[in-house]
C-alpha positions in Angstrom: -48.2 -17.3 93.0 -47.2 -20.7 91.5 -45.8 -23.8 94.0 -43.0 -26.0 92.9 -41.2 -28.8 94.1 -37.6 -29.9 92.4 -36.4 -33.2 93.0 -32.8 -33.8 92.3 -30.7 -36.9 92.2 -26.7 -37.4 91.2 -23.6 -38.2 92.1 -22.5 -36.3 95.6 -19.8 -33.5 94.7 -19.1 -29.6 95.4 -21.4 -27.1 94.5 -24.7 -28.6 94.0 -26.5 -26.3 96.3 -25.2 -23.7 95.7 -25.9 -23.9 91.5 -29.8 -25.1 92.5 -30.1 -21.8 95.3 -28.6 -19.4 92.2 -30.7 -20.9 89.8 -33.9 -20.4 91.4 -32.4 -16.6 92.8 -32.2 -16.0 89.1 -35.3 -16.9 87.9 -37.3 -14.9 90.9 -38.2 -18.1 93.2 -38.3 -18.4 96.7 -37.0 -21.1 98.3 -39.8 -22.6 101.2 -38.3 -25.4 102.0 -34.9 -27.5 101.5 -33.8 -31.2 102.0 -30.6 -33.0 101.2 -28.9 -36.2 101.9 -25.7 -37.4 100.7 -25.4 -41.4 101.2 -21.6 -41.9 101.9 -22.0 -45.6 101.1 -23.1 -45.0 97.4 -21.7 -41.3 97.2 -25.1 -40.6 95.5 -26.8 -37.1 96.4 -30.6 -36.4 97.1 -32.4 -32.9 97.1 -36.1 -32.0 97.7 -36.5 -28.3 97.0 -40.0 -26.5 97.8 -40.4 -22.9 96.4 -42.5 -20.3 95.0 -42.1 -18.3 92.0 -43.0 -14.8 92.7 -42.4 -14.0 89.0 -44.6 -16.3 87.4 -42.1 -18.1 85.5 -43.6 -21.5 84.2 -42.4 -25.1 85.1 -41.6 -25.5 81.4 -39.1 -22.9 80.9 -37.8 -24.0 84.6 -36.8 -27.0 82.9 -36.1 -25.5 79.9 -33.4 -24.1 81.5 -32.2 -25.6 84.3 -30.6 -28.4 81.9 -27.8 -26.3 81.7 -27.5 -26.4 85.8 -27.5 -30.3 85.7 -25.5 -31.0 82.8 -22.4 -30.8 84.6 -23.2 -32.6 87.4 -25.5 -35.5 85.6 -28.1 -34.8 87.5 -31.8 -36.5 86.9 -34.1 -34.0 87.7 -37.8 -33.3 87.9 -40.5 -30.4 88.5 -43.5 -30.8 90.0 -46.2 -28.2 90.5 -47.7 -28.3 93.6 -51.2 -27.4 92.6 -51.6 -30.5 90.4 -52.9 -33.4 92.2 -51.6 -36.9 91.4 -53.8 -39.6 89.5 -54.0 -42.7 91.2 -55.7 -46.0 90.8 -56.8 -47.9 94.2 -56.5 -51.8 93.2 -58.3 -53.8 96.5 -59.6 -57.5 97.2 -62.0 -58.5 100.2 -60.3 -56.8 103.3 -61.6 -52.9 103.1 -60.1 -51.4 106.0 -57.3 -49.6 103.3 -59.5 -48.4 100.6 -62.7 -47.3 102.9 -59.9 -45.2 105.1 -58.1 -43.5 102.0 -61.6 -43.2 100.4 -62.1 -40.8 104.0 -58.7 -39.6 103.9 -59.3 -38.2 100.1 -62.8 -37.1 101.1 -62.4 -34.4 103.2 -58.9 -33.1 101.7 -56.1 -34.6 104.0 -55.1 -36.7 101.1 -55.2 -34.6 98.1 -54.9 -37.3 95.4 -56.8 -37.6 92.0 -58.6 -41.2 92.5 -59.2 -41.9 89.2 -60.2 -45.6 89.5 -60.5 -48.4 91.8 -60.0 -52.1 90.7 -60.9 -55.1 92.1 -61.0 -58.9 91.1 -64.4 -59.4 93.5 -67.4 -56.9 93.7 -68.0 -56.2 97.2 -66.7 -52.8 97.3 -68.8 -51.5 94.3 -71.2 -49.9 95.7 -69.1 -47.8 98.4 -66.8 -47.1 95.0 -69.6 -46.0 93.5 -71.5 -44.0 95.2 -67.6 -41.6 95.7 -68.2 -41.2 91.6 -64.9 -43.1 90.8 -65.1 -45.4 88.4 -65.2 -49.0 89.1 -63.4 -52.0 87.5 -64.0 -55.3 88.6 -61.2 -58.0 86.8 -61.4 -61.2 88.2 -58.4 -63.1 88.1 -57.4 -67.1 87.9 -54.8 -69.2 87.1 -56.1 -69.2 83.3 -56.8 -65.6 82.5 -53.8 -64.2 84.6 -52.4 -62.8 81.6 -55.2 -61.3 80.4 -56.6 -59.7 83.9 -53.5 -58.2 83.8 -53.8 -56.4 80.8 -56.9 -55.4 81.4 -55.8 -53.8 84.6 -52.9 -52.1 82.9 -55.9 -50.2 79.8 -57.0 -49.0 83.1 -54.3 -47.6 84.6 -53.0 -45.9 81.3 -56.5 -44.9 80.1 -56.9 -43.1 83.3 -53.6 -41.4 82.7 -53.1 -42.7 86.5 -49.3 -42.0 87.7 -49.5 -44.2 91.0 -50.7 -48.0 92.1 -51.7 -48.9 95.4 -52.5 -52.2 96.4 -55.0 -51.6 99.4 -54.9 -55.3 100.2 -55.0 -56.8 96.6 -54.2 -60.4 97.1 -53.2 -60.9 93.9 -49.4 -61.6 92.9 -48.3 -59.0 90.2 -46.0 -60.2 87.0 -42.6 -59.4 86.7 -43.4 -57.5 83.8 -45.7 -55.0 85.6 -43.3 -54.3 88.3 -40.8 -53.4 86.0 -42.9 -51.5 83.9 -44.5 -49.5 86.8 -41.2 -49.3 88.9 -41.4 -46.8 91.6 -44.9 -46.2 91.2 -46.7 -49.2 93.2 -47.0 -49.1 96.9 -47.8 -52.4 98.8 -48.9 -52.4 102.5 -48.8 -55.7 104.6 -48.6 -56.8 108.1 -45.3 -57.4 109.6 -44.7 -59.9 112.9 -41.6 -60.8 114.5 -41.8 -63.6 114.2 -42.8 -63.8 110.8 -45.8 -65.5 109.8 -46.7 -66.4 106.3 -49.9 -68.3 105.2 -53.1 -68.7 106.4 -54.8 -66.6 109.5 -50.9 -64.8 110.1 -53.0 -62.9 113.5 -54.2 -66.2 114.9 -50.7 -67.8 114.8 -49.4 -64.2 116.3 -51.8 -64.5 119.1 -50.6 -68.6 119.4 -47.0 -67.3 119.8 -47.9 -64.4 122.2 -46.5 -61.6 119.8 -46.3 -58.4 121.4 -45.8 -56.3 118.5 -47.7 -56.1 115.5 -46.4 -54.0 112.2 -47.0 -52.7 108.8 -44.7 -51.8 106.1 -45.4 -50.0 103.1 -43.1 -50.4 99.8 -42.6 -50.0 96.6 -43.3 -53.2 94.7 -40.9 -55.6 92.8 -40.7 -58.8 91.6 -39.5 -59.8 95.0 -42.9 -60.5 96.7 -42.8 -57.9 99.8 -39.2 -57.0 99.7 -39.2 -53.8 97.3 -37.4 -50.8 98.9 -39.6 -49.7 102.4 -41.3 -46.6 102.4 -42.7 -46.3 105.8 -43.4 -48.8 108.6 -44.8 -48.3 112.3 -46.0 -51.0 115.0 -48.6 -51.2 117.7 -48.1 -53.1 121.3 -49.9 -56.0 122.4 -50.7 -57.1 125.7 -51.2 -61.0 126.9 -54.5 -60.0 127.9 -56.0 -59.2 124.2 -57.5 -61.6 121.7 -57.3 -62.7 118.6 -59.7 -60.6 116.9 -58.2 -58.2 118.6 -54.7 -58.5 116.9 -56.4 -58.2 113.8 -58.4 -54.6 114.6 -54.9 -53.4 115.8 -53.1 -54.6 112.9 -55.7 -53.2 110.2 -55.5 -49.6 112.0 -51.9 -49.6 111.7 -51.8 -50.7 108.3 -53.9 -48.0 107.1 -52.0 -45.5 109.2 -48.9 -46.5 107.5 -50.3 -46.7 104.3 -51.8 -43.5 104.0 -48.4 -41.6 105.4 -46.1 -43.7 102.7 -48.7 -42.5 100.1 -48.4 -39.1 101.2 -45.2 -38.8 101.6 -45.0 -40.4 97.5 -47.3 -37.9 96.3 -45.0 -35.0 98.1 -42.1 -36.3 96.2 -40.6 -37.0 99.4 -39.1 -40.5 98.0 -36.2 -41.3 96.7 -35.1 -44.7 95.2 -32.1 -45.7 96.6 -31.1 -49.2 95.3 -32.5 -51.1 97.7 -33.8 -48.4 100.0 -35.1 -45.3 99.6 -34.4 -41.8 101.1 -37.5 -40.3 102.6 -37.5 -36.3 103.6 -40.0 -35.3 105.9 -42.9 -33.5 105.9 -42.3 -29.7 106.1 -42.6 -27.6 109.1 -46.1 -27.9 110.4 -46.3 -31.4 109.5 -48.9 -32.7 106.8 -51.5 -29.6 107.3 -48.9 -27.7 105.3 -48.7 -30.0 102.4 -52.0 -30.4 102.4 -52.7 -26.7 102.0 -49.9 -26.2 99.4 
């Protein structure tokens, strides 16, 4: 029995449900799950629809088809099958923590992604890279081949058919043109303090200020540095009575907790872009287990 997900986006009005349930009720699918938001402020709609087709109908006659259900209400669309596994390229610098727990994550299934490449601009993660089979890139990257790096980076990504970005603590700025051209499908992941520190050693001047919460935030990247729309963020206490290099084993666990659930929740189609936020449904009942499982 085939899996599908429909994601549907439009302007918020009468009947939408009700033509997307008929639809599928006429084409022998079962709806499995069902999410919907309408944002007063924009009067924009969102709908995540999971559902089987007990007919075997294929995804390209559902969209075939269901162009005559969206026409009237402009809607932008998309069918995903759940069975097919998203390509993704991991891009990482020195810090590890990220890649070595998605790396773990993808291993034993609770992550089911296609890594189909990971790039770096230093070698130090080669050999764990490696030794996974995925292909390894290493593009260094200055002030004089930025450019070019870049372009390199970006043969990868569409040589490897790769549908998904994410920067598992690449410390390397991104052109405009890149973010524009991969909108929606970069995720970032940094540390967030309140206060917020910038610059060198952010932990040590945390633990100097006597922070007693330490963040993440994951989010779609855009030519504002760290301010594309958030995806996920979560945040881990901190006593007076914990160091510095403590701040910092605290703060990479969260980020790759974070990380990993904005990534899944992408790979879901769970995510909407919303402007300058984004609408994100959550996981079906029985929590990630079930997604993973299809």
């Amino acid at each position: 029995m085939s899996k599908y997900v429909l994601t549907v986006t439009c302007k918020s009005t009468r009947g939408i449900v009700a033509a997307i349930a008929n639809f599928l009720a006429t084409h022998e699918c079962n709806i499995t799950d069902s999410s919907q938001f309408d944002d007063f402020e924009t009067g924009k709609f969102f709908m995540r629809v999971s559902f089987s087709s007990e007919g075997g109908v294929l995804r390209d006659v559902l969209e075939a088809d269901f162009v005559d259900v969206a026409k009237p209400f402009d809607m932008d669309f998309s069918f995903h099958d759940e069975g097919e596994k998203v390509k993704v390229v991991i891009m990482v610098s020195r810090f590890g923590h990220c890649l070595n727990d998605l790396l773990y994550r993808w291993r034993i299934g609770a992550l089911p992604i296609d890594i189909v490449a990971v790039i770096s601009n230093h070698m130090d993660y080669q050999k764990v890279v490696v030794n996974h089979d995925i292909p390894f890139h290493c593009i260094k990257v200055t002030k004089d081949n930025k450019p070019q790096a870049e372009a390199q980076i970006m043969q990868v990504v569409e040589d490897s058919g790769a549908e998904l970005i994410v920067l598992a603590r690449y410390m390397q700025i991104l052109s405009d043109q890149m973010c524009q051209k991969m909108s929606g499908r970069i995720i970032n992941i940094h540390h967030s303090f309140l206060p917020s520190f910038k610059g060198a050693n952010p932990y040590k001047q945390a633990f100097e200020r006597g922070v007693k919460l330490i963040g993440a935030t994951a989010h779609y990247v855009t030519a504002d540095l760290d301010e594309g729309p958030i995806i996920e963020q979560d945040i881990v206490r901190i006593t007076h009575a914990q160091s510095p290099d403590d701040y910092v084993s605290l703060g990479r666990d969260v980020e790759a907790q974070v990380f990993a659930r904005a990534i899944h929740a992408h790979i879901h189609h769970r995510v909407f872009l919303n402007g300058n936020k984004t609408v994100v449904f959550p996981a079906s009942p029985g929590g990630y287990a079930s997604e993973r499982m299809g």
